[in-house]
N, C-alpha and C positions, 0 to 999 in steps of 0.2 A: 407660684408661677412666675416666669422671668418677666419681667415690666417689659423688657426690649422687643419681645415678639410683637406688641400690638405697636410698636411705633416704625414710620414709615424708614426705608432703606436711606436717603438722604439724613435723616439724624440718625445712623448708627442701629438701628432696630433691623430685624430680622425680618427678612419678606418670605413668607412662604409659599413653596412650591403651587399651594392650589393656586396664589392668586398671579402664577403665571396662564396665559391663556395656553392650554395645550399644543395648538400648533405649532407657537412659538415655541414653546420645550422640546417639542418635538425634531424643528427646523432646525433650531439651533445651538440643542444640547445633543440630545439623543444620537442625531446624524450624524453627531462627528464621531462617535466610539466604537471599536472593534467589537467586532461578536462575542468574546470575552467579558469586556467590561458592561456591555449591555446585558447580556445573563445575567452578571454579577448584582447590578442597578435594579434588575428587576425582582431580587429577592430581599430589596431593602423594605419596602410596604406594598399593599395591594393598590395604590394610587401608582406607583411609580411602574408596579407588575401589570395592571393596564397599559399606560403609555410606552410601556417595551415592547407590548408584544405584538405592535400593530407589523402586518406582513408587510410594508413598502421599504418599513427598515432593514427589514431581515431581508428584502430581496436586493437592498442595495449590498450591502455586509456578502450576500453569496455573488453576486454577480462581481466584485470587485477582487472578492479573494478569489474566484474560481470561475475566471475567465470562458469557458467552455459551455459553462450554465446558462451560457444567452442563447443558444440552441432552442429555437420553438418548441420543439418535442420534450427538451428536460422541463421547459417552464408549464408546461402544459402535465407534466406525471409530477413534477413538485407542487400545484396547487391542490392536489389531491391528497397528498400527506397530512395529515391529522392536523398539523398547528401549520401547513404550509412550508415557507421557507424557514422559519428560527427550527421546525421539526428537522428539516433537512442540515442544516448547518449544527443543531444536537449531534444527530447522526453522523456527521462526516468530519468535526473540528473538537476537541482535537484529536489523534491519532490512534486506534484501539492499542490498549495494553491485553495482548488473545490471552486469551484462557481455553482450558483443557473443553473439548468437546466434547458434549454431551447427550449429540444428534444418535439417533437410531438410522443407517441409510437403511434400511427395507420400508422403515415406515414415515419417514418425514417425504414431504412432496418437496421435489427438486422443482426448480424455478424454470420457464419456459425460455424464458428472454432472461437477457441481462444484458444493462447500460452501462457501458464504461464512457465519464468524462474525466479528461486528462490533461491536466497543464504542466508545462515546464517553465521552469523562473531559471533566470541569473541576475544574482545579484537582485533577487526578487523583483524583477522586471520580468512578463510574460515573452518566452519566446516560440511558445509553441502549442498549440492547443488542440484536441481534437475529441469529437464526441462517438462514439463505435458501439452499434448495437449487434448483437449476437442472440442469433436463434440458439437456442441449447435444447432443443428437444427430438431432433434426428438421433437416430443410432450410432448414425459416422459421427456425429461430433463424442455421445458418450465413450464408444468404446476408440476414438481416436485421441492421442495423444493431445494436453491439453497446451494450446498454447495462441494466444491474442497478438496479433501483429497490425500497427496502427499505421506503419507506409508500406506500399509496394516494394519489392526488391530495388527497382528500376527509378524509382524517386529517392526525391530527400530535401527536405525544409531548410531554406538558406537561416539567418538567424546574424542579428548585428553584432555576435561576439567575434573578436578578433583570437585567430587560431595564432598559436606560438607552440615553437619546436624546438630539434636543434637541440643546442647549447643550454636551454631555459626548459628542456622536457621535462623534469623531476618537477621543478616549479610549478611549470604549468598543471600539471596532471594536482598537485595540491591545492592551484588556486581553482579548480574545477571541483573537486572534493569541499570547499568551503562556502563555494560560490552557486552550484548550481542545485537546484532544491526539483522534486516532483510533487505533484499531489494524483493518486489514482483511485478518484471514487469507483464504489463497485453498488448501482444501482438495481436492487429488485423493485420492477413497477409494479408487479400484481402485490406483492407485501407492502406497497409503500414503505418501505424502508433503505439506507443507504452503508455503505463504511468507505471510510478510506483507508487501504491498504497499502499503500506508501510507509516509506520510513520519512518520507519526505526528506531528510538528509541523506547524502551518500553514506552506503557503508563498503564501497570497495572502487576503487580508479583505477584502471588498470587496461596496459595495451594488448592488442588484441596481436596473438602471439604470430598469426598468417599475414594478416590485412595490415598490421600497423595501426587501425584504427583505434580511437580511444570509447570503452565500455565505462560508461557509470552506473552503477547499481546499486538501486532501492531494494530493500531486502526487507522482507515483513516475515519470521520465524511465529510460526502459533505450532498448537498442538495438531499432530494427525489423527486421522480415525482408527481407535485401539484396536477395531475388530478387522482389521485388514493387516494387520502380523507388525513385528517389532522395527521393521524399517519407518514403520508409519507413526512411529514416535513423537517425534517435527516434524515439522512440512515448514518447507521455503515458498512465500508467495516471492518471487524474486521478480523484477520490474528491470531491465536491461536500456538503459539511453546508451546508444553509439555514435559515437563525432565523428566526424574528419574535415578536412581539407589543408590546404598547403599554410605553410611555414608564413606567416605574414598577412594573409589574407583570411578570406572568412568562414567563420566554422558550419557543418552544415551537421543539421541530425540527420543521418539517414537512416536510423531502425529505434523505434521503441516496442519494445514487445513483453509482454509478461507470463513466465512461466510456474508451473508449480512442480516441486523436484522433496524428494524422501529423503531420508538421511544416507541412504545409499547411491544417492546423485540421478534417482530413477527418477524421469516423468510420469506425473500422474495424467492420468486418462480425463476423461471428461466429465464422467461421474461421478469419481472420488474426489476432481477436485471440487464440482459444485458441494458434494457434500461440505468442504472443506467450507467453503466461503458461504455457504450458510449458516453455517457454525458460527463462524464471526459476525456476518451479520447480527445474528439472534444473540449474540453470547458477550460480544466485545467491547470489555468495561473500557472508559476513554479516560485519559491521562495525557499531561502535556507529551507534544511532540517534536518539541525543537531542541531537545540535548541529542546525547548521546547513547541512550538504550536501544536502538536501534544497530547500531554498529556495533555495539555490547552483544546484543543477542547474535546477530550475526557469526559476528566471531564465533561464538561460543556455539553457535550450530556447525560451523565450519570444523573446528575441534571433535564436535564429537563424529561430524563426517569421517574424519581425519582416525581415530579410534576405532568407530566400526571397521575402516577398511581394512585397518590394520589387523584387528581381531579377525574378519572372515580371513584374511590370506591365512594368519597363524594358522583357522582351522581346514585349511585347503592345503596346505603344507604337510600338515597332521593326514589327513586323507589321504593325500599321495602317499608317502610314508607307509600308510597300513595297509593299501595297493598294494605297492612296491614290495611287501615283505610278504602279502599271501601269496604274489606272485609268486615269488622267490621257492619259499616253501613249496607254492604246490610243483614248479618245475622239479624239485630236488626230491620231492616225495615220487612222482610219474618215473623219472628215468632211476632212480633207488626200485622203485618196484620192476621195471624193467630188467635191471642188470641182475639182482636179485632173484629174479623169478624162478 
């Protein structure tokens, strides 16, 4: 054994962790670390897997990344999750990497309710936050086209980033692409369970071709439900932030909204898309989420968008085509039998 363990820290000797008082370790180790390196802490021993896992940490760790979470009603459905808040910050950090679904919709139970809490960052500063519960269990919502809209037409959230235009458009729309992040958990209360289906990075900036306004879009691509035909291949959980205001002055959001769209550019209804986002929930292995696989996948759903539509027109062309020639024929067959007769 090392002689220096048992000697005190002022001669050089190693002081060990027990003979710090916990609080202390607590106060003034613990609380400074991101929800990352505290998971990681807590898999070094069962002394230190204790002192991780106390809930005040983990509720400072969600409430600091995820501004929205101070909502009474989320604090009140996250003490009910199994491990509390480190259960909830499992489930929502970092980003799911989706996998193929697995769900049955005739026999899995769709969720009654669902909480969406939602923050935007620039520059990972909070500038916009809001918490949005939704009844999912009316008929209008299943068989109505699905789609979550967090402001009123007729509003829109002022925000301290300064709007720039003009001359600096390309730039800007880039430094917005780099700068502005999303986080969109998608809360089930009756499962206790959470995800975030953000890319959290943009993966598309671009002006809105009527309005002028500028769209940033979080794009979450998983797998669609196989038993609903080959369009449902992918599914886009797509997340839309829209900006504006004037050249110099200040930017405002006036729309976040989230929709879910096929590889054919269809909106999903209400109940294929829960099907959808229960699938993730239950399914969705996590992996970091702060490069660029999100923009990767994107594209690469955009592409094969780009391919299918290309493919149905071929086979719509084709179509016409074989119209066109039985028409042909049968005119020339009727009046051949006429003159003929």
């Amino acid at each position: 054994m090392n002689s220096t363990t048992s000697l005190p820290l002022h001669q050089g000797g190693i002081t060990p962790i027990s003979a710090l008082h916990p609080d202390i370790f607590q106060s003034h180790i613990l609380a400074l670390l991101d929800g990352p390196s505290l998971a990681s802490l807590a898999c070094v021993s069962s002394q230190l897997h204790a002192l991780s896992t106390h809930d005040i940490l983990w509720f400072n760790i969600c409430s600091s990344t995820w501004p929205s979470l101070n909502h009474p009603r989320l604090q009140q459905i996250i003490s009910t999750f199994p491990s509390g808040h480190r259960s909830f910050f499992s489930d929502s950090f970092p980003f799911p990497d989706l996998q193929p679904l697995k769900l049955d919709v005739n026999s899995c139970t769709l969720p009654t309710e669902l909480i969406f809490a939602v923050d935007v960052y620039y520059q990972n500063q909070i500038i916009y936050s809001k918490v949005e519960e939704l009844d999912t269990s009316s008929s209008w919502f299943l068989c109505s086209p699905f789609r979550v809209d967090l402001l009123d037409p007729k509003d829109s959230a002022s925000t301290p980033v300064r709007y720039l235009g003009g001359s600096q458009d390309e730039a800007w729309l880039q430094h917005l692409e780099e700068n502005l992040s999303l986080s969109w958990i998608v809360i089930n209360p009756t499962r206790k369970k959470a995800v975030n289906v953000s890319s959290r990075r943009a993966v598309s900036v671009q002006r809105h071709w009527l309005t002028g306004d500028v769209q940033v879009r979080f794009g979450t691509v998983t797998a669609g439900d196989e038993g609903r035909g080959s369009s449902r291949e992918l599914v886009e959980c797509g997340v839309v932030v829209t900006c504006c205001g004037k050249e110099g002055g200040e930017m405002h959001v006036r729309e976040v909204c989230m929709v879910m769209e096929d590889m054919e550019g269809k909106g999903l209804n209400g109940k294929d898309s829960l099907v959808i986002l229960e699938g993730v929930i239950e399914q969705g292995r996590r992996k970091g989420g702060e490069g660029n696989e999100g923009k990767g996948k994107f594209e690469e759903f955009q592409e094969r968008k780009r391919e299918r539509k290309e493919e149905n027109q071929r086979k719509e062309r084709v179509l016409d085509l074989v119209c066109i020639t039985v028409g042909v024929v049968g005119f020339v067959s009727f009046w051949s039998a006429i003159l003929f007769k």
